[in-house]
mmCIF file as gemmi writes it, N, C-alpha and C atoms, coordinates in Angstrom:
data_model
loop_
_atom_site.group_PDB
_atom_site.id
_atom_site.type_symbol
_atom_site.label_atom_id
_atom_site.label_alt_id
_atom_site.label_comp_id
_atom_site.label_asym_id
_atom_site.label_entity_id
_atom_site.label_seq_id
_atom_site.pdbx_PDB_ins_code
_atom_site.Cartn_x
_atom_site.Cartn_y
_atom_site.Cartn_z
_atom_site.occupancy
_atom_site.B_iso_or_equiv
_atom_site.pdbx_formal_charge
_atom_site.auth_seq_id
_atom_site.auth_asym_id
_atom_site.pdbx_PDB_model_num
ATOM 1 N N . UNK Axp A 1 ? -9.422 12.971 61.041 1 0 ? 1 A 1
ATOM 2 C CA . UNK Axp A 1 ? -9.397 14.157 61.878 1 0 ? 1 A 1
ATOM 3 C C . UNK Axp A 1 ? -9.578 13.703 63.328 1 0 ? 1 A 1
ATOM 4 N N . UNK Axp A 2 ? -9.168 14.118 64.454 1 0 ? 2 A 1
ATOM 5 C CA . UNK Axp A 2 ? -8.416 13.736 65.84 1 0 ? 2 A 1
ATOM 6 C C . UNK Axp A 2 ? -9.815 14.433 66.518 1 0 ? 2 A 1
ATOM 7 N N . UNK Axp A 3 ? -10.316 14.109 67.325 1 0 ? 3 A 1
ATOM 8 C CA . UNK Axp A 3 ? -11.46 14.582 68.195 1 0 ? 3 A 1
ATOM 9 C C . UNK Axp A 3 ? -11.124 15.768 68.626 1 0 ? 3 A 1
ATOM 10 N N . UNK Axp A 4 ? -10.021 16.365 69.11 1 0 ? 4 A 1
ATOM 11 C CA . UNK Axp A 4 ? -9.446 17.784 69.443 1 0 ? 4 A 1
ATOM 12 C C . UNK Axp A 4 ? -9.806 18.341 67.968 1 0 ? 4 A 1
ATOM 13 N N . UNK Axp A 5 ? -9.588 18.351 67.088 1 0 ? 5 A 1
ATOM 14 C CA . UNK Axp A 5 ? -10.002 19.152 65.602 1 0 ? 5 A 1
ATOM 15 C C . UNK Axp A 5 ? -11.517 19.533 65.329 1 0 ? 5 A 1
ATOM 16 N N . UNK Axp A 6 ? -12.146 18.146 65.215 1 0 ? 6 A 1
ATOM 17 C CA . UNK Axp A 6 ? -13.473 18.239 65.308 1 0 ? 6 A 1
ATOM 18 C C . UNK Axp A 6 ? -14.286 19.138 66.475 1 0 ? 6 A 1
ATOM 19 N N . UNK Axp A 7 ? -13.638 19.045 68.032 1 0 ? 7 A 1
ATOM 20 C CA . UNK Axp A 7 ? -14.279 19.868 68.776 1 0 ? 7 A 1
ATOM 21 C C . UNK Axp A 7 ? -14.061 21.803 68.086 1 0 ? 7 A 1
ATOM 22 N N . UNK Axp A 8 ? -12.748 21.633 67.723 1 0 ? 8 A 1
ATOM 23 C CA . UNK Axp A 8 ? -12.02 23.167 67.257 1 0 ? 8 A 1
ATOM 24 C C . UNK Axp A 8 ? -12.879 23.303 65.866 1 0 ? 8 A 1
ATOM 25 N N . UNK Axp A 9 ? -13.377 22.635 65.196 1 0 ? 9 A 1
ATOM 26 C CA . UNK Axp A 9 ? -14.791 22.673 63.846 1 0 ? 9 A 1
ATOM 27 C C . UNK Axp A 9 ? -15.809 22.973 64.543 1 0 ? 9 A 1
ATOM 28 N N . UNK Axp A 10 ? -16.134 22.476 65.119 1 0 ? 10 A 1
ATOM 29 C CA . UNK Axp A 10 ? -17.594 22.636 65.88 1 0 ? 10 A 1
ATOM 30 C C . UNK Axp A 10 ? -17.281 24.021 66.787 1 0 ? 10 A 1
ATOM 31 N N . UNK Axp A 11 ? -16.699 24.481 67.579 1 0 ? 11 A 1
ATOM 32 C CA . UNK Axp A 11 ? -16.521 25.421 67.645 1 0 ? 11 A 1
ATOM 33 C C . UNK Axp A 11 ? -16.379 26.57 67.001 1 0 ? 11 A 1
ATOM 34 N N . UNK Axp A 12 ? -15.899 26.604 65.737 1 0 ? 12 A 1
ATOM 35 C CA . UNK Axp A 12 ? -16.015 27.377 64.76 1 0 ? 12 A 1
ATOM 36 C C . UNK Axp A 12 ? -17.33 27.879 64.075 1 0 ? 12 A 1
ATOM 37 N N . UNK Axp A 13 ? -18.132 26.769 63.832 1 0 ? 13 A 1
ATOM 38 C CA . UNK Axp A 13 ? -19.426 26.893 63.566 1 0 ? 13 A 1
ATOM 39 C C . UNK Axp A 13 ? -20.392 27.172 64.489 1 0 ? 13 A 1
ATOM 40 N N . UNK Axp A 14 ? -20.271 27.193 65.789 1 0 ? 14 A 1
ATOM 41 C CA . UNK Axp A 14 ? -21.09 27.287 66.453 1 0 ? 14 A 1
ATOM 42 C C . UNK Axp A 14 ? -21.843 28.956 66.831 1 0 ? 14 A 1
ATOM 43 N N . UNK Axp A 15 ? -23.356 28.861 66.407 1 0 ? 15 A 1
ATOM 44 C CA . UNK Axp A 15 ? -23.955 29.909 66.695 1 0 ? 15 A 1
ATOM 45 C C . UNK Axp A 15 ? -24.529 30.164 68.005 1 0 ? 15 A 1
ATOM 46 N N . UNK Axp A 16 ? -24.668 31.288 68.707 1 0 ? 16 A 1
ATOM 47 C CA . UNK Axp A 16 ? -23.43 32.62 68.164 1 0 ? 16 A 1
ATOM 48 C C . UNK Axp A 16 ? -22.648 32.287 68.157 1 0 ? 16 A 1
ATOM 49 N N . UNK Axp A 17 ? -21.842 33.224 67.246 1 0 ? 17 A 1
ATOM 50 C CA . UNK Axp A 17 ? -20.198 32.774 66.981 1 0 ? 17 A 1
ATOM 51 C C . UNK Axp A 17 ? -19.146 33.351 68.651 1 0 ? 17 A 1
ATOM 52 N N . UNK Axp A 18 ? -18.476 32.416 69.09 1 0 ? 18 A 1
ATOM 53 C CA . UNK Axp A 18 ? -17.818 32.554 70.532 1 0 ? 18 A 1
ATOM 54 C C . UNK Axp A 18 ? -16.699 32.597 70.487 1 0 ? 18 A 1
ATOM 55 N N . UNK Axp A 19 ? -15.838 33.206 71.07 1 0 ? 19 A 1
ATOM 56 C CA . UNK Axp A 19 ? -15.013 33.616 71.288 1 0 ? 19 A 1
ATOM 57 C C . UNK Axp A 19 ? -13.71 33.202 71.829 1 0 ? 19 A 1
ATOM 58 N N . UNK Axp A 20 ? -12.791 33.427 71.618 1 0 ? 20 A 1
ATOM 59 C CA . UNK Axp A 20 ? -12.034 32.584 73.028 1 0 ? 20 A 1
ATOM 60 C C . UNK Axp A 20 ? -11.473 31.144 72.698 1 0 ? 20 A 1
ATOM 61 N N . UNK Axp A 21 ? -11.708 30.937 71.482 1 0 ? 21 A 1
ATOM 62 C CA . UNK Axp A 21 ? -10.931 29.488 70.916 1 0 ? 21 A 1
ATOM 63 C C . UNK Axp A 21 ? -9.504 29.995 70.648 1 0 ? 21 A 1
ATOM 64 N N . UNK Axp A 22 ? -8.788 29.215 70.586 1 0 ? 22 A 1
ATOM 65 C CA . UNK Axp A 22 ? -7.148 29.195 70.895 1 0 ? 22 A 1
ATOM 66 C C . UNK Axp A 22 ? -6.652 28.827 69.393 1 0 ? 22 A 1
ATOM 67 N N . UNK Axp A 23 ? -5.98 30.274 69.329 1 0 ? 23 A 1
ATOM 68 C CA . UNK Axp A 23 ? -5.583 30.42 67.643 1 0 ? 23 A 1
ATOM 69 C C . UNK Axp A 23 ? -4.432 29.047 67.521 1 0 ? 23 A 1
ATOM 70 N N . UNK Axp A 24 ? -4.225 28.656 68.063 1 0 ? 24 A 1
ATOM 71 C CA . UNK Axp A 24 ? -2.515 27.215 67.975 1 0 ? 24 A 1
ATOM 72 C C . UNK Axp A 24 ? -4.289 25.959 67.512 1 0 ? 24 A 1
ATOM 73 N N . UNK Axp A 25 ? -5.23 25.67 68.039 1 0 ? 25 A 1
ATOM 74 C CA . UNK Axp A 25 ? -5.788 24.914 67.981 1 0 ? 25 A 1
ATOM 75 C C . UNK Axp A 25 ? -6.897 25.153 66.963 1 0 ? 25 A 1
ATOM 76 N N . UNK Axp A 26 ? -6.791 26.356 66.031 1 0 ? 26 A 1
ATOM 77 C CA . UNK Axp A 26 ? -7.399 26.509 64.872 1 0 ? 26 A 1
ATOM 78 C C . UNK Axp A 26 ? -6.241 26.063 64.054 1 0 ? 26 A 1
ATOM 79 N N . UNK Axp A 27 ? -5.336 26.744 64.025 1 0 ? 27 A 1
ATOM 80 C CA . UNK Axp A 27 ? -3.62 26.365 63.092 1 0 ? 27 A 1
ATOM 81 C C . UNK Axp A 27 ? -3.407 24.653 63.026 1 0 ? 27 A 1
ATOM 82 N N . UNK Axp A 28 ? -3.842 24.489 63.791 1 0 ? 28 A 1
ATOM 83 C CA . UNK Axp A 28 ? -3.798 22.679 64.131 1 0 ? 28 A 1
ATOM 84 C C . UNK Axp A 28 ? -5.201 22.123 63.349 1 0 ? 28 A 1
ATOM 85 N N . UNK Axp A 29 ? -5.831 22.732 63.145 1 0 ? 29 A 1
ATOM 86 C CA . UNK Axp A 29 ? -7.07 21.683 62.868 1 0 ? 29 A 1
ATOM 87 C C . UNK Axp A 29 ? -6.92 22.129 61.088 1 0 ? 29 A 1
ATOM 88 N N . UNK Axp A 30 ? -6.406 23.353 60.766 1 0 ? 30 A 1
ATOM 89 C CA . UNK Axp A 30 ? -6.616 23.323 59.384 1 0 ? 30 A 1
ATOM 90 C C . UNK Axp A 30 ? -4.826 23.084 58.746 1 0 ? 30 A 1
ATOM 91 N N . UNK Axp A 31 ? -4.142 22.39 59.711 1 0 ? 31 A 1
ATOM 92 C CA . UNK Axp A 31 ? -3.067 21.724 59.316 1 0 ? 31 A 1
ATOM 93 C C . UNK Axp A 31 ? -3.28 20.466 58.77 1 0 ? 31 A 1
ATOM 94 N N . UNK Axp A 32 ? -4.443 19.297 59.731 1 0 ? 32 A 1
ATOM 95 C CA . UNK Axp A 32 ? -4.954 18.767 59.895 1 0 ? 32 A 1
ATOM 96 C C . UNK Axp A 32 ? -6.057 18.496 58.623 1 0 ? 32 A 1
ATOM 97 N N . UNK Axp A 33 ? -6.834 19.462 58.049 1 0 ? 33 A 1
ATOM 98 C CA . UNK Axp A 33 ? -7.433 19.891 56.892 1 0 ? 33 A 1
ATOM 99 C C . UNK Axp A 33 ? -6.645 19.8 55.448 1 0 ? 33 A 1
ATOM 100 N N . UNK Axp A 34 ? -4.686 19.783 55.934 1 0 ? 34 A 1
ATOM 101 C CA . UNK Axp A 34 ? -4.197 19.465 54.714 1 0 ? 34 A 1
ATOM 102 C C . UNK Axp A 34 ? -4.41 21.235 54.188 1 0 ? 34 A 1
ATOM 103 N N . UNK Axp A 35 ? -3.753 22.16 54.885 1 0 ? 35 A 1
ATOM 104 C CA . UNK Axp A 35 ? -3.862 23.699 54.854 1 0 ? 35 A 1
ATOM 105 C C . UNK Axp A 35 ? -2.81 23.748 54.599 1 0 ? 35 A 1
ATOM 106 N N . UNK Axp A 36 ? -1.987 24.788 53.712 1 0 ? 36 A 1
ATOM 107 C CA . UNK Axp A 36 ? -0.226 25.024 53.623 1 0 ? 36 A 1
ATOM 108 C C . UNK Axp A 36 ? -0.779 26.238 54.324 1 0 ? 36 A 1
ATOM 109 N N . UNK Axp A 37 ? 0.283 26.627 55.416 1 0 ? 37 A 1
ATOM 110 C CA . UNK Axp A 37 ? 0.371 27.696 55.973 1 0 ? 37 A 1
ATOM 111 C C . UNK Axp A 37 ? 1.749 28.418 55.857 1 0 ? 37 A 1
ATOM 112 N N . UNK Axp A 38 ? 1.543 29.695 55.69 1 0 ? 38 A 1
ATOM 113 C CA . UNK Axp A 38 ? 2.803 30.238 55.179 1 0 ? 38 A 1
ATOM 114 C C . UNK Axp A 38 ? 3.342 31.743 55.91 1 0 ? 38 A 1
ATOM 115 N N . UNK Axp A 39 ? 4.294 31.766 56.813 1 0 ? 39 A 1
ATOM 116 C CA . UNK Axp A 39 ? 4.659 33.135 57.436 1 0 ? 39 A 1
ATOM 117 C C . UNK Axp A 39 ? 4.728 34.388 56.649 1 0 ? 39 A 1
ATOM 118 N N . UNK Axp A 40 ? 4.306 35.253 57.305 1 0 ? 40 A 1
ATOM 119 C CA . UNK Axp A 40 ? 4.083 36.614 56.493 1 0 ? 40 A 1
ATOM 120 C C . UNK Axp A 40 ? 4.928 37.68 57.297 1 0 ? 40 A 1
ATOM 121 N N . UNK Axp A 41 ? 5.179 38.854 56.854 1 0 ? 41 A 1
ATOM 122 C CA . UNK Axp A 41 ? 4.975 39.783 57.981 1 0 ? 41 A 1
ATOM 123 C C . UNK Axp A 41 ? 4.846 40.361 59.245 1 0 ? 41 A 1
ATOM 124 N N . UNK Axp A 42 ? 5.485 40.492 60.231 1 0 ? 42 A 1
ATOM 125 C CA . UNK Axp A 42 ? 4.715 40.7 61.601 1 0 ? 42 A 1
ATOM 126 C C . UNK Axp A 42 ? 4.2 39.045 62.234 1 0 ? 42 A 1
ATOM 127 N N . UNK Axp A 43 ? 2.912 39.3 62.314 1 0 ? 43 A 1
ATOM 128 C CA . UNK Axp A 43 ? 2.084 38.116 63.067 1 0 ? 43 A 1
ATOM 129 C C . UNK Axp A 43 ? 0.844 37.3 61.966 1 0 ? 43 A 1
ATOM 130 N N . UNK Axp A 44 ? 0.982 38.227 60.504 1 0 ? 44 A 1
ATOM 131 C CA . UNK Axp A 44 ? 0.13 37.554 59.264 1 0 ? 44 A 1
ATOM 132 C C . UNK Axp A 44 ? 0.565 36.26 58.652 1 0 ? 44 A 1
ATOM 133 N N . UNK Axp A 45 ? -0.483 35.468 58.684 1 0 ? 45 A 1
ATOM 134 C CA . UNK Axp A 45 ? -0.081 34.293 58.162 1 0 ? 45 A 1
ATOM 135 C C . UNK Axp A 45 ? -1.297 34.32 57.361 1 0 ? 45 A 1
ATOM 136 N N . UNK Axp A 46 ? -0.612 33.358 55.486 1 0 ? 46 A 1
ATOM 137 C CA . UNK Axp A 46 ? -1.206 33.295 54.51 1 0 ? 46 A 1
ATOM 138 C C . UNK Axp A 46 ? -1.58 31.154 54.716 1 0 ? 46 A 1
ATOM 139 N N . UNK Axp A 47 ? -3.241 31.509 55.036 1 0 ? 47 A 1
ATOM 140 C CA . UNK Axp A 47 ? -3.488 30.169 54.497 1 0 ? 47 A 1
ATOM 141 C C . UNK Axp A 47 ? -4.155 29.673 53.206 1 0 ? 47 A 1
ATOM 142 N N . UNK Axp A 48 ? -3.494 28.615 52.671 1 0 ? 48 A 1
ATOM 143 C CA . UNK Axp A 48 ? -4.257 27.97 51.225 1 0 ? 48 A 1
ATOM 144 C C . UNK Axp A 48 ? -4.767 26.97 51.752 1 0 ? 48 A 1
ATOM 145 N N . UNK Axp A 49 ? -5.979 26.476 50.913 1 0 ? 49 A 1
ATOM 146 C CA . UNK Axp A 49 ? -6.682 25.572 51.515 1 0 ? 49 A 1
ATOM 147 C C . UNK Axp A 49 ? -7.582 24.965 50.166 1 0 ? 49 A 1
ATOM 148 N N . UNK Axp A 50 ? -7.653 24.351 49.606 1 0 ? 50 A 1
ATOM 149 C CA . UNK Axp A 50 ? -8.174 23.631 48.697 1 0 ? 50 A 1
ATOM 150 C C . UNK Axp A 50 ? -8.632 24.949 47.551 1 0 ? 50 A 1
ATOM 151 N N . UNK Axp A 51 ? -7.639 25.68 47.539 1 0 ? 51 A 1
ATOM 152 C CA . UNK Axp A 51 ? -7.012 26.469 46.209 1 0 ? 51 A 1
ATOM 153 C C . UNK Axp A 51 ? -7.827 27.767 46.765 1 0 ? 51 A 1
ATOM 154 N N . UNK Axp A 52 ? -8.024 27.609 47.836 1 0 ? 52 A 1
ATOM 155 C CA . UNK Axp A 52 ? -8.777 29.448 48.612 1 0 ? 52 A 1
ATOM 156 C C . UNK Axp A 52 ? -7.475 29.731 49.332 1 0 ? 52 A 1
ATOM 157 N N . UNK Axp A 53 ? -7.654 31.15 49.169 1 0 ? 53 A 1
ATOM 158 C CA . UNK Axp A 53 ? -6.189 31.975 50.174 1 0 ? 53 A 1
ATOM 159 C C . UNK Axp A 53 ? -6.751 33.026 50.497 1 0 ? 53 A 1
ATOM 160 N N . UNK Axp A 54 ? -6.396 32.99 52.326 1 0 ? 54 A 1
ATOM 161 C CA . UNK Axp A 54 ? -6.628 33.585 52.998 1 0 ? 54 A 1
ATOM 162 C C . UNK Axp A 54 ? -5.758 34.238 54.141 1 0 ? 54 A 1
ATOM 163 N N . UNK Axp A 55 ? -5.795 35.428 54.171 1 0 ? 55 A 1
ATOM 164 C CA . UNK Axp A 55 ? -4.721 35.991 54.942 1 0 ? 55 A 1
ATOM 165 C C . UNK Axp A 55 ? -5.293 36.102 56.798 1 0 ? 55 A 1
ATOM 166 N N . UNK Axp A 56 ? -4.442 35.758 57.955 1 0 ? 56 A 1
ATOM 167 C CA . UNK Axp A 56 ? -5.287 36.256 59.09 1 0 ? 56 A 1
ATOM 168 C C . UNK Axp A 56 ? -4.055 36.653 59.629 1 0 ? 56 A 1
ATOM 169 N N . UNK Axp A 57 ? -4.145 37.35 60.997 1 0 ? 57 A 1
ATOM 170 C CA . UNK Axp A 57 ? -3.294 37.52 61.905 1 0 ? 57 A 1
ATOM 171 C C . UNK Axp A 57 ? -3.612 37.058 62.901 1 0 ? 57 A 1
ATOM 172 N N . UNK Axp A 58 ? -2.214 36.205 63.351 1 0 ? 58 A 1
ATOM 173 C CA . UNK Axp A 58 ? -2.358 35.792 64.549 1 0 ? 58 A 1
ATOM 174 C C . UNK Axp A 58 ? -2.418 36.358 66.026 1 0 ? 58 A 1
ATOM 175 N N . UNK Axp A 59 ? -3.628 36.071 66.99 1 0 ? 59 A 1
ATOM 176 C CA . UNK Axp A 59 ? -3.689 37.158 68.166 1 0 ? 59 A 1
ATOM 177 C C . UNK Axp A 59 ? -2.472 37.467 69.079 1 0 ? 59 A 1
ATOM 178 N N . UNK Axp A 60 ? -2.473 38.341 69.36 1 0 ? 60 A 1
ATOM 179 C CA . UNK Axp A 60 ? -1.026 38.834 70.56 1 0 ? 60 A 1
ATOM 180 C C . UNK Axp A 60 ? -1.99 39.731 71.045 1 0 ? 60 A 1
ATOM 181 N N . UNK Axp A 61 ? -1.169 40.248 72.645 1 0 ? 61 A 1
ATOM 182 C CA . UNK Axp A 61 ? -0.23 38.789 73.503 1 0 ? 61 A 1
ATOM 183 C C . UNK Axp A 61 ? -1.13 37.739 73.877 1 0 ? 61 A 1
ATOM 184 N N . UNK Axp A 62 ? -2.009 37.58 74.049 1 0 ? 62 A 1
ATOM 185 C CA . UNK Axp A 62 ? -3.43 36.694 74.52 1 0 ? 62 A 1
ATOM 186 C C . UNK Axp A 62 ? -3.458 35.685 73.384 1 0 ? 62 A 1
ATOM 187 N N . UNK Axp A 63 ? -2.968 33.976 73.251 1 0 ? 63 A 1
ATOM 188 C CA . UNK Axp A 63 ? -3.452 33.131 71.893 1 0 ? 63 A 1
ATOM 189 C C . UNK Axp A 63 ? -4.923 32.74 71.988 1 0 ? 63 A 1
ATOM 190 N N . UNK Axp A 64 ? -5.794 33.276 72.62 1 0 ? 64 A 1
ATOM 191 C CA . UNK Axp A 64 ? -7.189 33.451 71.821 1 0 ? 64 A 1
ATOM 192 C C . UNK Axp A 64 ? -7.843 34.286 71.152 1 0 ? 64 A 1
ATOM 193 N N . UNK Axp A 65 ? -8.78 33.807 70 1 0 ? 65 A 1
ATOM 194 C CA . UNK Axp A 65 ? -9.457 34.612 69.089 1 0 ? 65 A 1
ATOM 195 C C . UNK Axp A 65 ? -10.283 35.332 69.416 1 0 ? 65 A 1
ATOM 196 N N . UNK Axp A 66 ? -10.964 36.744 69.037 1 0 ? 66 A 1
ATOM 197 C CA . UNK Axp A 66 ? -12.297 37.365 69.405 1 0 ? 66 A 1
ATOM 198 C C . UNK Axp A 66 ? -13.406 36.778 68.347 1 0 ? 66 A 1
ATOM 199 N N . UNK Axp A 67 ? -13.851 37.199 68.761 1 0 ? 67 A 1
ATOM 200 C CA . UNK Axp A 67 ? -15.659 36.882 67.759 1 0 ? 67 A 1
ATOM 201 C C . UNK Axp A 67 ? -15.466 36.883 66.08 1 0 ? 67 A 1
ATOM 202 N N . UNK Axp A 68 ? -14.686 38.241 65.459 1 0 ? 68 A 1
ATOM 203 C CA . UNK Axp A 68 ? -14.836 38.253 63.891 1 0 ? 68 A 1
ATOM 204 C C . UNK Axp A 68 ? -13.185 38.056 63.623 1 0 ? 68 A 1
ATOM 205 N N . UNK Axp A 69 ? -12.485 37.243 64.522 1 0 ? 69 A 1
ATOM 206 C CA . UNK Axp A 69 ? -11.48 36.133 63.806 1 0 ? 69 A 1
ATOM 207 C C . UNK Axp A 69 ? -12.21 34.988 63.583 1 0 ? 69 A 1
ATOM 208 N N . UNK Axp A 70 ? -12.58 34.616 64.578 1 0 ? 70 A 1
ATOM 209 C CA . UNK Axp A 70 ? -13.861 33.208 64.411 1 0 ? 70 A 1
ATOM 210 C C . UNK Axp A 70 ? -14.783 33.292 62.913 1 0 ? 70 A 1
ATOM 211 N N . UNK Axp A 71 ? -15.237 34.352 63.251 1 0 ? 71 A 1
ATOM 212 C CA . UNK Axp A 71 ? -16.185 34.468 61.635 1 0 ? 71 A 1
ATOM 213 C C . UNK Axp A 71 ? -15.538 34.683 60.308 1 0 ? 71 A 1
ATOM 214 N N . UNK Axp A 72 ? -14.12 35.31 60.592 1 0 ? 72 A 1
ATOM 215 C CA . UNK Axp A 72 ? -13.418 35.132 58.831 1 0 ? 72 A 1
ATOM 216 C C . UNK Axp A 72 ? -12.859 34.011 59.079 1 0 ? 72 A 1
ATOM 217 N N . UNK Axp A 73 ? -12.473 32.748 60.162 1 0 ? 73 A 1
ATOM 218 C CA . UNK Axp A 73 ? -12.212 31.651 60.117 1 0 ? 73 A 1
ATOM 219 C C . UNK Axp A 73 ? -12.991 30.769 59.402 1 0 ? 73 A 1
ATOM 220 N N . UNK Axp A 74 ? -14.683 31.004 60.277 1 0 ? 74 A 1
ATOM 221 C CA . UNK Axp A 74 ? -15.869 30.169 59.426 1 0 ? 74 A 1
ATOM 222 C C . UNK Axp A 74 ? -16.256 30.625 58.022 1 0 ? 74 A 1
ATOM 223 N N . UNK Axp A 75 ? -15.546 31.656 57.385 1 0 ? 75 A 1
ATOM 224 C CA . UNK Axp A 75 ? -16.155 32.182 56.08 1 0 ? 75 A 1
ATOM 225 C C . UNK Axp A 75 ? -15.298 31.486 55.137 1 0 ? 75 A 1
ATOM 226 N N . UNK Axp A 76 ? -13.887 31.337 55.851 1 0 ? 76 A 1
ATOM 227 C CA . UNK Axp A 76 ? -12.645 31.094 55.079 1 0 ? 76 A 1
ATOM 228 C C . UNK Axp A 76 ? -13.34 29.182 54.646 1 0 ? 76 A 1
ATOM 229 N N . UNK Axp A 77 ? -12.942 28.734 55.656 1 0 ? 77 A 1
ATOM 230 C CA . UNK Axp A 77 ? -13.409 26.802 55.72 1 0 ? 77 A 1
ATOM 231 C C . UNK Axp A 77 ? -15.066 26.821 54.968 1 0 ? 77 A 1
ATOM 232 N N . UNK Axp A 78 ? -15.983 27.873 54.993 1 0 ? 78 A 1
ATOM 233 C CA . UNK Axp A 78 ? -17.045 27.056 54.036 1 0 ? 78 A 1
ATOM 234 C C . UNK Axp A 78 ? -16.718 27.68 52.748 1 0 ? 78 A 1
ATOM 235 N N . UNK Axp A 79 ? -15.768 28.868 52.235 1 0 ? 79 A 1
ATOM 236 C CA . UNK Axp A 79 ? -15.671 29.174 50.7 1 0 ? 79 A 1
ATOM 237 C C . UNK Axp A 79 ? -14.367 27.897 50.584 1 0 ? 79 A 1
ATOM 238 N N . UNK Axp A 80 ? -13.722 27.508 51.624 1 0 ? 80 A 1
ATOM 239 C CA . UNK Axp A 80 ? -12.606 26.051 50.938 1 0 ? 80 A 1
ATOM 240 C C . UNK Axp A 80 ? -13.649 25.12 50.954 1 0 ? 80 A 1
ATOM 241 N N . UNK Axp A 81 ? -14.233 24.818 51.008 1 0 ? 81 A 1
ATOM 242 C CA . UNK Axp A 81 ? -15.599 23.88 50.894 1 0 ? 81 A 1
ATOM 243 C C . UNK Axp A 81 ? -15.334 22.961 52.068 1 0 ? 81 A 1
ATOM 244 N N . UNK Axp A 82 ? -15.346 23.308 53.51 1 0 ? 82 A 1
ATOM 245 C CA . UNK Axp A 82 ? -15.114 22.386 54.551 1 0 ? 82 A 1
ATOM 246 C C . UNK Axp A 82 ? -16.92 22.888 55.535 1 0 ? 82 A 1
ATOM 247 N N . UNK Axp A 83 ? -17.4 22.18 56.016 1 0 ? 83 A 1
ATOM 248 C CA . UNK Axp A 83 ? -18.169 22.733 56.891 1 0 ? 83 A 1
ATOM 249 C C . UNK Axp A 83 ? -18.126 21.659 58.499 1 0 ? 83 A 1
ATOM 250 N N . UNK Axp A 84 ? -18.913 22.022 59.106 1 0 ? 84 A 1
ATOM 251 C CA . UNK Axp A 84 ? -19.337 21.584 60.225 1 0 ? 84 A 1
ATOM 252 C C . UNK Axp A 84 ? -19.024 20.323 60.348 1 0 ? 84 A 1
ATOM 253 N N . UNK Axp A 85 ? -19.231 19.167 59.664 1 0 ? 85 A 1
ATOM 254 C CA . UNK Axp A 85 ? -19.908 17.805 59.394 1 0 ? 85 A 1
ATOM 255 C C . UNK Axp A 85 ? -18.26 17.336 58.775 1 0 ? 85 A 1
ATOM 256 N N . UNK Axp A 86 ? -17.236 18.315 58.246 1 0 ? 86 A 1
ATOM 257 C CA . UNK Axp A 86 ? -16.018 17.9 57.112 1 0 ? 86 A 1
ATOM 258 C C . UNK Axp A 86 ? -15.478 16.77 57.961 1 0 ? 86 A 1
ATOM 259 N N . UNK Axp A 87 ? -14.826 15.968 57.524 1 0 ? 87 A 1
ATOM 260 C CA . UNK Axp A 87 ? -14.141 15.091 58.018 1 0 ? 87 A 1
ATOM 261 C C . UNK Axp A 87 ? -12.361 15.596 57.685 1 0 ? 87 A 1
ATOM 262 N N . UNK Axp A 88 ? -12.149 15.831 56.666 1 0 ? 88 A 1
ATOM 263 C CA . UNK Axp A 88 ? -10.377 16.346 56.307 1 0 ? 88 A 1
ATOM 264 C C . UNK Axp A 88 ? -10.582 15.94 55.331 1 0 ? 88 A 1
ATOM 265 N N . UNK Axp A 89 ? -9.616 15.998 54.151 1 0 ? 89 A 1
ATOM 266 C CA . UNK Axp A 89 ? -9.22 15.567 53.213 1 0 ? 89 A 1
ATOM 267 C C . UNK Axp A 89 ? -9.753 14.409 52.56 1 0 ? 89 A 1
């Protein structure tokens, strides 16, 4: 995992949960994680991730996240069993 990923992990986890991380550089880090990502609908994208599936939408027009994209991000990566500390695959 690339030091840009790890900062975009640590950001994820970080309490309080903050805002303002850049949805292309979450998409990148759980590409990175070995994530199939799959186009949906509109702006929904379906991610799998070590056999968890999770649906999000991607932000418009602004590519940063608010606060409870961040938190179904961090809910999504610790039920795929990734946390803080994960290295990838």
């Amino acid at each position: 995992m690339r030091r840009r990923h790890r900062r975009t992990l640590a950001a994820i986890f970080k309490r309080p949960t903050q805002a303002g991380i850049r949805w292309a550089d979450i998409e990148s880090l759980l590409r990175a994680c070995g994530a199939d990502i799959e186009e949906r609908a509109g702006s929904r994208i379906a991610i799998e991730l070590n056999d968890v599936i999770a649906v999000f939408h991607r932000p418009h027009p602004r590519p940063n996240t608010d606060k409870g994209t961040v938190a179904s991000v961090r809910r999504f990566l610790v039920a795929a069993g990734m946390d803080r500390e994960a290295d990838g695959p």
